[in-house]
Kinemage of the C-alpha trace (Angstrom):
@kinemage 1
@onewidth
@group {chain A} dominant
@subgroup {mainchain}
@vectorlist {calphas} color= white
{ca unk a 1} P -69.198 -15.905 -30.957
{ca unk a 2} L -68.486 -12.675 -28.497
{ca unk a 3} L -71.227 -14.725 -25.751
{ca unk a 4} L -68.589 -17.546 -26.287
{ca unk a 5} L -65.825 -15.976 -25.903
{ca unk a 6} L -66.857 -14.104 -22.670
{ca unk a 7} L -67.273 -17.242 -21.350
{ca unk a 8} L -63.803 -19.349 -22.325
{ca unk a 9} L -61.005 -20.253 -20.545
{ca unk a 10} L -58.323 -17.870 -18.841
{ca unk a 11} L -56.383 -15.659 -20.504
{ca unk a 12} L -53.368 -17.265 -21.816
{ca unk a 13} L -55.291 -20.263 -22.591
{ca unk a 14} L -57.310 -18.924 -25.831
{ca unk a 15} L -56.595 -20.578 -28.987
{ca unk a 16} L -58.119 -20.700 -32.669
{ca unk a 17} L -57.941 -23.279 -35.993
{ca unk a 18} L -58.854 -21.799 -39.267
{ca unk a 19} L -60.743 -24.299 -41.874
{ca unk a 20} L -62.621 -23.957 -44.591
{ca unk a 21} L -64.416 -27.193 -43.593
{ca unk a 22} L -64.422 -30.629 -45.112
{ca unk a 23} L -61.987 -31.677 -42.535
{ca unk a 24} L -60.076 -34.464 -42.233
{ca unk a 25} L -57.257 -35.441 -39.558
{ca unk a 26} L -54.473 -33.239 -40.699
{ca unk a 27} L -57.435 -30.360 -39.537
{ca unk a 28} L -57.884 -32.775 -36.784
{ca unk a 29} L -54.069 -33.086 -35.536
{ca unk a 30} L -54.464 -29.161 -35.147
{ca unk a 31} L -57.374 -28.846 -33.324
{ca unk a 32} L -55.730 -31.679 -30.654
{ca unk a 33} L -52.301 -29.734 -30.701
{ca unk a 34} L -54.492 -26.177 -29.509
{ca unk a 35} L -56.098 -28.249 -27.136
{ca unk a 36} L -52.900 -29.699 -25.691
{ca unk a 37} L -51.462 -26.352 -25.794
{ca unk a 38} L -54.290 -24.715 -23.927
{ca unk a 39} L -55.019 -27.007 -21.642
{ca unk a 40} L -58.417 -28.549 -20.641
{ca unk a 41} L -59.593 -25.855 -18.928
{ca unk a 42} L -58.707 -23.627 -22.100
{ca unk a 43} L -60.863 -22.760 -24.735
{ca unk a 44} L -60.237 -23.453 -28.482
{ca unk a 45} L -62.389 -22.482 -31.561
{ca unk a 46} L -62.524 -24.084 -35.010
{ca unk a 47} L -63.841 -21.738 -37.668
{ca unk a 48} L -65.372 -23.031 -40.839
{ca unk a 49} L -65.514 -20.947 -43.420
{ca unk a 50} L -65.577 -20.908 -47.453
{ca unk a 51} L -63.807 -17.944 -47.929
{ca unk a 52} L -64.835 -16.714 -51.676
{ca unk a 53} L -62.093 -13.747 -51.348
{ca unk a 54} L -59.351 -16.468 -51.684
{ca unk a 55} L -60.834 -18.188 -54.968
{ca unk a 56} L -60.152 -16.680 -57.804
{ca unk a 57} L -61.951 -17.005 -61.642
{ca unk a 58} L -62.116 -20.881 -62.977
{ca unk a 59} L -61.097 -22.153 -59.371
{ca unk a 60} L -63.339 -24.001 -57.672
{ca unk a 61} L -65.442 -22.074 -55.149
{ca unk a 62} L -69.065 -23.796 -55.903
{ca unk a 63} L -67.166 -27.094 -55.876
{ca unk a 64} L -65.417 -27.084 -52.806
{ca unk a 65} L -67.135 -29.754 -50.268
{ca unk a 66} L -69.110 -28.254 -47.541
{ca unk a 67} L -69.418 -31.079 -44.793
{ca unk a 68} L -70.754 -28.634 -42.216
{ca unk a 69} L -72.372 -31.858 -40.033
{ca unk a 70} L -69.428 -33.847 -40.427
{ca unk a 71} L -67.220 -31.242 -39.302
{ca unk a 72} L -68.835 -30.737 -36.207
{ca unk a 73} L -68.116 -34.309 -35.491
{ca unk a 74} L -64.568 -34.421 -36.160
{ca unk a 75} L -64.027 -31.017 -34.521
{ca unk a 76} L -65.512 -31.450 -31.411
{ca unk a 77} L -64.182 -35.068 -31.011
{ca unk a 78} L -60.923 -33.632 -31.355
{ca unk a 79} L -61.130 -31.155 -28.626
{ca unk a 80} L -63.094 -28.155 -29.807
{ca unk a 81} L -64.643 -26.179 -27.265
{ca unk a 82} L -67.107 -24.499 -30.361
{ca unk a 83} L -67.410 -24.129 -34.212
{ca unk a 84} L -68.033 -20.650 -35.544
{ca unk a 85} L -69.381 -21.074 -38.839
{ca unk a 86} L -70.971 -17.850 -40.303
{ca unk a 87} L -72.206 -17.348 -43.545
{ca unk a 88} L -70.685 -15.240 -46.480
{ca unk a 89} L -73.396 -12.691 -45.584
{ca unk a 90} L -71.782 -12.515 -41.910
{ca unk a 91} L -68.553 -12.272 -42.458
{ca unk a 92} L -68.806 -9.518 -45.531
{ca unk a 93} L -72.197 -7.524 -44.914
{ca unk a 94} L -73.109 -5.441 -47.641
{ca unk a 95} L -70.802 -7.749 -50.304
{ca unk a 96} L -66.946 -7.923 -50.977
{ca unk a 97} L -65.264 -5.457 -48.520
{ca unk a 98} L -63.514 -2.267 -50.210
{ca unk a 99} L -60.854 -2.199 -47.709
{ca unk a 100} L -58.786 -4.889 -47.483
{ca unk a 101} L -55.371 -6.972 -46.484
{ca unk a 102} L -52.547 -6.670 -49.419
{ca unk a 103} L -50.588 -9.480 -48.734
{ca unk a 104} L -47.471 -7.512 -50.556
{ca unk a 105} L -44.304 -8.636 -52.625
{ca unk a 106} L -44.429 -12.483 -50.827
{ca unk a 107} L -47.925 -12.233 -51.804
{ca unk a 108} L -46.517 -12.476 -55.663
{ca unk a 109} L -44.495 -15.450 -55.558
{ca unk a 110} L -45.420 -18.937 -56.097
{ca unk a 111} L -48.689 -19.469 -55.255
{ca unk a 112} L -49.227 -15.807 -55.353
{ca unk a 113} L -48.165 -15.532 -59.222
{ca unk a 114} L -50.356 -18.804 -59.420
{ca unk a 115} L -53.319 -17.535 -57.699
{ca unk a 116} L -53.272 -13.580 -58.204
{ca unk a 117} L -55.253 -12.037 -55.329
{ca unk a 118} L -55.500 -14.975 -53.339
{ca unk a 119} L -53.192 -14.512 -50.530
{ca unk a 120} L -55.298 -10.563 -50.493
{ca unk a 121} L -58.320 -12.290 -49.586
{ca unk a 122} L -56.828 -14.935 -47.522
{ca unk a 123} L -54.972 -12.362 -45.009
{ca unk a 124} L -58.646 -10.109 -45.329
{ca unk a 125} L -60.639 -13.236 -43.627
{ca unk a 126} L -57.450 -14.173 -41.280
{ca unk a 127} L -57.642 -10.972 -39.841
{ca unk a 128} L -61.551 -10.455 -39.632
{ca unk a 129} L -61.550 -13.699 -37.747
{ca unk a 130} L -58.718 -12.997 -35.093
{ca unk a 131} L -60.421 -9.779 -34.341
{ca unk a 132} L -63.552 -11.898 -34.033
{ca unk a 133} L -62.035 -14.630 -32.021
{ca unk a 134} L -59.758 -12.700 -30.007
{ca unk a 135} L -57.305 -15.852 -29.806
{ca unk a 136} L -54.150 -16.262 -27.675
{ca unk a 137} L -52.641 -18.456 -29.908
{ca unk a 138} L -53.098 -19.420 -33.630
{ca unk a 139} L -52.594 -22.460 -35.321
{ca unk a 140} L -52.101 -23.447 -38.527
{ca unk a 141} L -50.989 -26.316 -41.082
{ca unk a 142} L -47.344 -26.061 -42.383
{ca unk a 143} L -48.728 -27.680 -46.014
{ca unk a 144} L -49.526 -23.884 -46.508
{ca unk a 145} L -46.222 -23.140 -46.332
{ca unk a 146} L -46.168 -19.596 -48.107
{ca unk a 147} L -49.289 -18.713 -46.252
{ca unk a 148} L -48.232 -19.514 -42.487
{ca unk a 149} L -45.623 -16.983 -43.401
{ca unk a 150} L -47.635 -14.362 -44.826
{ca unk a 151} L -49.552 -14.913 -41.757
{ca unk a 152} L -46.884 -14.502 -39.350
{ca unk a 153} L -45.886 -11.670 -40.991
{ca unk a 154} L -48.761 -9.792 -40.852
{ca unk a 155} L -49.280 -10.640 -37.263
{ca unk a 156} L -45.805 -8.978 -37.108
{ca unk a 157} L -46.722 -6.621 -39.156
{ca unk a 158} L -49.647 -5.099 -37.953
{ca unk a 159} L -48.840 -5.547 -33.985
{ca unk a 160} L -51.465 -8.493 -33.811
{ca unk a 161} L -51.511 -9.700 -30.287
{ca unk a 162} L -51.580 -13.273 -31.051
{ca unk a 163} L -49.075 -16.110 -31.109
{ca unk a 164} L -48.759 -18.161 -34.517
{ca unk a 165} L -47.951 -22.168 -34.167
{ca unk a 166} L -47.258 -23.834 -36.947
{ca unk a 167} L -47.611 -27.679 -37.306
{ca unk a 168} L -46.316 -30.200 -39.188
{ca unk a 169} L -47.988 -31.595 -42.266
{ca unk a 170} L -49.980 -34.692 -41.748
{ca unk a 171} L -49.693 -37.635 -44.724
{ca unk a 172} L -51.499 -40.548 -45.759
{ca unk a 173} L -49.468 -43.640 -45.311
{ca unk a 174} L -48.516 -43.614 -49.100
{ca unk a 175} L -47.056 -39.959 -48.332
{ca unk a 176} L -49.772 -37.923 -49.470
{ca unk a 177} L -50.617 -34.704 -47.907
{ca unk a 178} L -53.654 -34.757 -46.308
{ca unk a 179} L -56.195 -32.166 -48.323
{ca unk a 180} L -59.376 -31.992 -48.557
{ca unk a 181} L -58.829 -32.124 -51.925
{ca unk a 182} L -57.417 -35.308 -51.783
{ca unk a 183} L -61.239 -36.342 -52.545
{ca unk a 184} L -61.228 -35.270 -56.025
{ca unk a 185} L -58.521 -37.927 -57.020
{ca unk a 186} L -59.447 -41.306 -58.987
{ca unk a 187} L -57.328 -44.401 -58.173
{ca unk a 188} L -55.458 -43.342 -60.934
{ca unk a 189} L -54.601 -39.517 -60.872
{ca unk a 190} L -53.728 -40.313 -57.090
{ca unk a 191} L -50.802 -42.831 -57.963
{ca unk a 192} L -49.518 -39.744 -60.241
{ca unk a 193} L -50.254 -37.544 -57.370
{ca unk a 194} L -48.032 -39.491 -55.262
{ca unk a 195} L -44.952 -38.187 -57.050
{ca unk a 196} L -45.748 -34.698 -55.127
{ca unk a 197} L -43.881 -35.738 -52.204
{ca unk a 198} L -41.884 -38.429 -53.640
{ca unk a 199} L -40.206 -35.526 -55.767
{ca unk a 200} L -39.633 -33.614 -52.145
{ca unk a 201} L -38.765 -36.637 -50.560
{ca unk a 202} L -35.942 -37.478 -53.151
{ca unk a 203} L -34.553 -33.387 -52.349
{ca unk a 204} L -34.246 -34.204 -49.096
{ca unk a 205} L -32.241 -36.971 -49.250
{ca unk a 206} L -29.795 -35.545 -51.872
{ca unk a 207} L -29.382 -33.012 -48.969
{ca unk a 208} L -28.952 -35.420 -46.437
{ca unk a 209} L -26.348 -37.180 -48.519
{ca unk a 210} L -24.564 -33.809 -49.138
{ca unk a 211} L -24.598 -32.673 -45.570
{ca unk a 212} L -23.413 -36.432 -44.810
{ca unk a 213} L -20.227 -35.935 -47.442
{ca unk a 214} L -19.693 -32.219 -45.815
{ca unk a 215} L -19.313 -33.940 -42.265
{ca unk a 216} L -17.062 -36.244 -43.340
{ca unk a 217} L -14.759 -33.583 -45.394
{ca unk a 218} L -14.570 -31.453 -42.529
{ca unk a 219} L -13.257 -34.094 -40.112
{ca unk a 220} L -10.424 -35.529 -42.878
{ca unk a 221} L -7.330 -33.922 -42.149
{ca unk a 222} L -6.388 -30.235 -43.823
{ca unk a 223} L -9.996 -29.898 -42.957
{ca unk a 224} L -11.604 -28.528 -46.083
{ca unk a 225} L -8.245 -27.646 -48.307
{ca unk a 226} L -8.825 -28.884 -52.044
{ca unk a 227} L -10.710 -32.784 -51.610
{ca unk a 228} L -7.647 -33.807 -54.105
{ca unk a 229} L -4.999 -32.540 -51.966
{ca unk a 230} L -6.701 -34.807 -49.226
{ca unk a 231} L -7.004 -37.890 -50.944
{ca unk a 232} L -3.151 -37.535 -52.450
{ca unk a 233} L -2.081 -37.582 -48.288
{ca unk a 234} L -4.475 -40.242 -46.830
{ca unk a 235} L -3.262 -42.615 -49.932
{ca unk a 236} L 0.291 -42.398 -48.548
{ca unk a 237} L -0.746 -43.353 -45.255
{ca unk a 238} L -2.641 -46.025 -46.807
{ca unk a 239} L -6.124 -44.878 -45.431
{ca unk a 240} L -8.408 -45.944 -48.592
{ca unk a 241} L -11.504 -45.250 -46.998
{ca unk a 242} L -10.703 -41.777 -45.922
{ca unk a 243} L -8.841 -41.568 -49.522
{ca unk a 244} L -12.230 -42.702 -51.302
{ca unk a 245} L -14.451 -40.352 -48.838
{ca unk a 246} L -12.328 -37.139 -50.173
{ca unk a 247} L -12.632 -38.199 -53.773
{ca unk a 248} L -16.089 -38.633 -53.315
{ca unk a 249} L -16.223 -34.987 -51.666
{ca unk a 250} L -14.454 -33.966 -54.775
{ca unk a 251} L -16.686 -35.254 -56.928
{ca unk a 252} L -20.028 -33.989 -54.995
{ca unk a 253} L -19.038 -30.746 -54.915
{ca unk a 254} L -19.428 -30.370 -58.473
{ca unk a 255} L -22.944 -31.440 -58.253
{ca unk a 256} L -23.802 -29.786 -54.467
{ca unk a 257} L -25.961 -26.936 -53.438
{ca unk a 258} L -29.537 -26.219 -53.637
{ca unk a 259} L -29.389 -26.959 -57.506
{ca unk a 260} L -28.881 -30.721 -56.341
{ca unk a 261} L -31.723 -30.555 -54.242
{ca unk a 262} L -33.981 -28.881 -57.046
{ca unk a 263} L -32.576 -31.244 -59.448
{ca unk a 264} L -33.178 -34.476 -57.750
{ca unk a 265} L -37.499 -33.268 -56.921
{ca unk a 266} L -37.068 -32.375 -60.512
{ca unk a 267} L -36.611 -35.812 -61.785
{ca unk a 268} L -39.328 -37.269 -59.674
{ca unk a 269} L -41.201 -34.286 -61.437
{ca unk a 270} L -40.245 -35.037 -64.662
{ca unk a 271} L -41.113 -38.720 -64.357
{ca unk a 272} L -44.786 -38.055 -63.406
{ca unk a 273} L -45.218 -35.699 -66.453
{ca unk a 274} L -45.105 -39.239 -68.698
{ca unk a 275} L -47.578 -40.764 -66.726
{ca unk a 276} L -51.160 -41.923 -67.512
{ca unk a 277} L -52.934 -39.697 -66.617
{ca unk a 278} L -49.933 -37.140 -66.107
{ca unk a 279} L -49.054 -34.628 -63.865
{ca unk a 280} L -48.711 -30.698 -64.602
{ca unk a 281} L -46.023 -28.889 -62.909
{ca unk a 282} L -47.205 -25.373 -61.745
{ca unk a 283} L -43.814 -24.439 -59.826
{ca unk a 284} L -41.008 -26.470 -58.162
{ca unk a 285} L -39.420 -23.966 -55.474
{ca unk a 286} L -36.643 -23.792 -53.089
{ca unk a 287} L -37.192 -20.500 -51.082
{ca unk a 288} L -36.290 -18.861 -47.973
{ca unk a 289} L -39.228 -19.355 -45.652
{ca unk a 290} L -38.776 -15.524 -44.739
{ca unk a 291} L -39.594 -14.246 -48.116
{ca unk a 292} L -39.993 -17.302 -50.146
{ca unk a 293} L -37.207 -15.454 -52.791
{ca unk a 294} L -35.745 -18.748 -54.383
{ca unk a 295} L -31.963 -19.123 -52.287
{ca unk a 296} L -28.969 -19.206 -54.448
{ca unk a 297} L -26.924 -22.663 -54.558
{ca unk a 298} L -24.447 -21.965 -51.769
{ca unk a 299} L -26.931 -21.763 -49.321
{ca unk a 300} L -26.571 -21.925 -45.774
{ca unk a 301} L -29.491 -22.132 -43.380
{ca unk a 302} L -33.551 -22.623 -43.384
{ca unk a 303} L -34.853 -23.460 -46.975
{ca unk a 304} L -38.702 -25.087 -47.720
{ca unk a 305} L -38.796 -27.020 -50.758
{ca unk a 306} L -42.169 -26.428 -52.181
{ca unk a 307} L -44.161 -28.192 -55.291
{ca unk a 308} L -47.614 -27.319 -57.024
{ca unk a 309} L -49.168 -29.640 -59.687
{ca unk a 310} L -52.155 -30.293 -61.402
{ca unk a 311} L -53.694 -33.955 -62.025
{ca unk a 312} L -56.348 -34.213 -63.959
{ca unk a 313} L -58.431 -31.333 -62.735
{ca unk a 314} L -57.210 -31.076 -58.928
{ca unk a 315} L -54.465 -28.760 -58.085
{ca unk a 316} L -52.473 -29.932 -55.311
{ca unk a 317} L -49.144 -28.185 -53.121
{ca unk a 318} L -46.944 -29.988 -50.959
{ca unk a 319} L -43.927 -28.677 -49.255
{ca unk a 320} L -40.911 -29.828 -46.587
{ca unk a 321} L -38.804 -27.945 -44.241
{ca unk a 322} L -35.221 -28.279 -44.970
{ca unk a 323} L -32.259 -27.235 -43.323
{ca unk a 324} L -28.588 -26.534 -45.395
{ca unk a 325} L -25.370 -26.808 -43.492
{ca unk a 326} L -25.159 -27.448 -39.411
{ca unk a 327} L -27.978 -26.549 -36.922
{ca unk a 328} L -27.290 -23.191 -35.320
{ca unk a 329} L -28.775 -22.599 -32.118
{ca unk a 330} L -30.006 -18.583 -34.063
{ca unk a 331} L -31.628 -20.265 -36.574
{ca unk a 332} L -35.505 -19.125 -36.979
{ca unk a 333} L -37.964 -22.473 -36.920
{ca unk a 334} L -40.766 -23.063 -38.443
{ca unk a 335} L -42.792 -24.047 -35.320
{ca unk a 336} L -43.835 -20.766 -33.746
{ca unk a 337} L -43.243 -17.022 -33.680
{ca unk a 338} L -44.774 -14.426 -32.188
């Protein structure tokens, strides 16, 4: 890997995608985006590694698909200048390392409480293989929501010199989030599956529809006095529309807020649990993606709306950006930080 690197691209140029193999075009859509991003005279590596540090007891570490040719396919087709793919034995001579990554408080939450240790031994091989790779830039899948922020924070954290990209989650054309655990499913515990991101879907358009209500309140006149007082005035100048619009805001705000959101994935949720075969809710979250603390119902600002499940034996996690209130040009994205 160092006899590779002294040979890439110009600095600047340098970039790395982190698998654990089996990939499939969500892996495929990142490897193309570093390429774009480094040009073609720039020099991107795809690492494939079963991390065991990240599985924990009962999970499924001796079941997880190696495709090792395959990958080499896919990744070089899509723009991989090499695949480093060492073995356990390389990447942790002499057994499990003693010192290690602690992924801290975020570390706890959601997947964390889920998964205890897992984020510990995800941020241990994340930073083994940017010191190995020496990367300019970074990228990784925002389906791992909670992870691309533990990430970026311990690239913050720890003075990394390395540029994190996040990029969007690639679906199936049913809506599906592309995993490579996807594979596990039978016809059946995939049409339950489905309610993953038809539960997020659903949140973000009971957002969309508050937002939509909040727009139009704030351009009837009185701006945002009491909705009542509003629809009491535009009835006497005979303006039903407007009239019906602030009764409607009336009405909504009674049912607004994050808890709408959470409440509308909820049902999807809820749904899916009746199925055959039925699907088992690990968490339904809607966090700030600084600290992934749940945000309180008045929020204002960035928000991911994230959803864990079991079907049948596969766990799967799905997640969408979403944004509360108007765009501010301070706001923090979810793209890229340094």
């Amino acid at each position: 890997m160092r006899d590779a690197a002294a040979r890439r691209g110009a600095p600047g140029r340098n970039a790395v995608v982190m698998t654990m193999g089996a990939l499939h075009e969500g892996h495929a859509t990142l490897i193309r985006a570093a390429r774009a991003r480094v040009g073609e005279d720039g020099f991107v590596v795809v690492t494939v590694f079963v991390n065991p540090l990240q599985f924990g007891a009962g999970e499924d570490l001796d079941r997880y698909p190696r495709t090792l040719d395959a990958d080499l396919e896919l990744a070089l087709g899509a723009g991989a200048s090499v695949v480093f793919a060492p073995s356990v034995d390389e990447v942790y001579p002499g057994g499990e390392p003693q010192v290690r990554v602690t992924a801290g408080p975020m570390g706890e939450r959601l997947e964390g409480a889920s998964r205890p240790g897992h984020f510990d031994g995800m941020l241990t091989v994340v930073a083994k293989l940017l010191h190995l790779t020496a990367p300019d830039l970074a990228l990784f899948g925002q389906k791992d929501a909670q992870q691309l922020a533990l990430i970026r924070r311990m690239v913050r954290d720890l003075n990394f010199p390395v540029e994190v990209v996040g990029v969007e989650t690639v679906r199936e054309e049913d809506g599906l989030a592309l995993s490579s655990r996807n594979r596990y499913l039978s016809a059946g515990e995939r049409r339950t599956a489905l309610a993953l991101s038809r539960a997020l879907f659903a949140g973000r358009e009971r957002l969309a529809a508050q937002e939509a209500l909040r727009a139009r309140a704030d351009a009837l006149p009185n701006g945002r006095d009491r909705a009542g007082n509003r629809a009491e005035a535009l009835s006497r100048l005979g303006e039903a529309r407007a009239a019906a619009d602030a009764h409607a805001v009336a009405q909504a705000a009674e049912c607004a807020g994050a808890g709408a959101v959470r409440a509308a994935a909820r049902a999807v949720l809820d749904e899916a649990a009746k199925a055959e075969p039925p699907l088992t809710l690990d968490y339904l979250a809607l966090v700030d993606p600084a600290d992934f603390t749940e945000v309180a119902d008045d929020h204002d600002g960035e928000a991911v709306l994230a959803v864990a499940a079991r079907v049948g034996s596969t766990r799967l996690i799905d997640n969408i950006p979403l944004r509360f209130g108007p765009p501010s040009p301070e706001s923090p994205t979810l793209g890229a930080t340094k």
